[in-house]
Every structure is written in structure tokens, then in C-alpha cells.
C-alpha positions in Angstrom: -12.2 6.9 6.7 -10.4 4.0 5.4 -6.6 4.3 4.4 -4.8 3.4 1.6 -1.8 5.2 -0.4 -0.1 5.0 -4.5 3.8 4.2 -3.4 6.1 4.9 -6.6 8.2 2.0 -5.3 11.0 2.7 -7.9 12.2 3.9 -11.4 15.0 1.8 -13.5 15.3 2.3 -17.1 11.4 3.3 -17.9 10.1 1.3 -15.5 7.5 2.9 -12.4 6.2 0.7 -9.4 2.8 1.1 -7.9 1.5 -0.8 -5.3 -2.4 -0.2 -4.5 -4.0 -2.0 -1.3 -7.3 -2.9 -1.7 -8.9 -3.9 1.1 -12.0 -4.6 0.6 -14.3 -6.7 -2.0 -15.9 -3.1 -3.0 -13.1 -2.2 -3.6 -11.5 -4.6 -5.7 -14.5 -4.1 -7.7 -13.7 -0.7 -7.9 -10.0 -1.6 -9.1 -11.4 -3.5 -11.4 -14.1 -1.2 -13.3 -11.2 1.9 -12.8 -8.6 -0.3 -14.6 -10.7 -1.2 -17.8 -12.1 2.3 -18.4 -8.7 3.7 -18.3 -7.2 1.0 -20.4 -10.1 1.3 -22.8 -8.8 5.3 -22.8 -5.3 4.6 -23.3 -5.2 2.1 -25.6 -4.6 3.5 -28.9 -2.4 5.9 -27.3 -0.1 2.8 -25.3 0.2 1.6 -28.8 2.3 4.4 -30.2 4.9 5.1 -27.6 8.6 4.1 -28.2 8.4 2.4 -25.4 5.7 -0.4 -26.4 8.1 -1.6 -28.7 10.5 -3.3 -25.8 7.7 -4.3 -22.7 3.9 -3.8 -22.2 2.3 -0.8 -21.3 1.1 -2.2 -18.3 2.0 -5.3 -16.5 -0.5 -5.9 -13.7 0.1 -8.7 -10.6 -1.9 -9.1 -7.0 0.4 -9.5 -4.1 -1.8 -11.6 -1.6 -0.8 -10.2 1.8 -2.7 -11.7 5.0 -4.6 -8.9 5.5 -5.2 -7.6 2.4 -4.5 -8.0 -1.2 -1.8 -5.6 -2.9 -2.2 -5.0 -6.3 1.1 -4.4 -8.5 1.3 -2.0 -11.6 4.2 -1.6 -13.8 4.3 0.7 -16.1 6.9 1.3 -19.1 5.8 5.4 -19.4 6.0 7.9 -16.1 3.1 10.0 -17.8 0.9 7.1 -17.5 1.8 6.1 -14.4 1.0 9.4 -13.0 -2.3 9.2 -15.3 -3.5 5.9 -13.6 -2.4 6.9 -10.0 -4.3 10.3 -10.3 -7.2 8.9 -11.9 -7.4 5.9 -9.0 -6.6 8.4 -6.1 -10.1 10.3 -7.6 -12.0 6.9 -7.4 -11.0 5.8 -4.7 -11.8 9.0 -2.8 -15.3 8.5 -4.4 -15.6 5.2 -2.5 -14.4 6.6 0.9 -17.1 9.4 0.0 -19.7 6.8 -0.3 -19.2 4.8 2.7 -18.9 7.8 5.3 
């Protein structure tokens, strides 16, 4: 069973960390499909919080590590964070699923 965790790297002001290994070109796939579908979800909603006034919802970065790529999410809202991390742990769970 392949590894991986969601690391809530830090909160300042309204900002929450997550860094998400992916390890794997299935996976990064995964990433992929995950992160549209729940942007497509929260879109309307992102739009209406106070704090899309001052910074994106989501500000999204890849960390290129030797052996593996690390994917960066910032969010501006903990409740979405917590959303997305959720949401991801449940995919990516499917994946392991799949490949044992």
C-alpha cells in the first residue's frame, strides 16, 4: 500500500498549507480530475466569502522534489481546506484500493 499524507503545514492570518505527494503519473492524474470537480463545486460558493475579496480561494504550485512531485495548496478559508483534504484523502484511498 503506497503512502502519502495531507500536512496542514501552517495557519497565519486566513491562510492553510497543504502539501500532497504524488508519486505517481496515476496519480497526478488523479490530482488532477479531483481538483477540477471540486473547483467546479465550490465555485460559486469561493465567490462569496469575505475572504475572496483580499487573495484567491486557492492558489495551487508543484514542488518538484527528486523523488516525487509535491503539490502546494493554499487556501484563504479553513472550511475549504478541510473540504479539499477530506475529499482527496477519499480519492486517493480509492486509488490505493485499485492498485492492491
Amino acid at each position: 500500500m503506497a503512502s502519502w499524507r495531507v500536512e496542514f503545514v501552517g495557519v497565519m492570518m486566513a491562510d492553510v498549507v497543504i502539501k500532497l505527494p504524488i508519486k505517481s503519473d496515476h496519480e497526478a492524474n488523479l490530482f488532477s480530475t479531483y481538483l477540477n470537480r471540486f473547483m467546479q463545486g465550490r465555485s460559486a460558493m469561493a465567490d462569496d466569502l469575505p475572504e475572496a475579496i483580499d487573495a484567491p480561494y486557492l492558489i495551487l504550485h508543484s514542488d518538484p522534489r527528486p523523488d516525487r512531485e509535491m503539490k502546494v495548496l493554499t487556501f484563504q478559508n479553513l472550511g475549504a481546506a478541510r473540504a479539499f483534504s477530506t475529499g482527496w484523502r477519499r480519492a486517493r484511498g480509492a486509488l490505493d484500493s485499485e492498485i492492491a
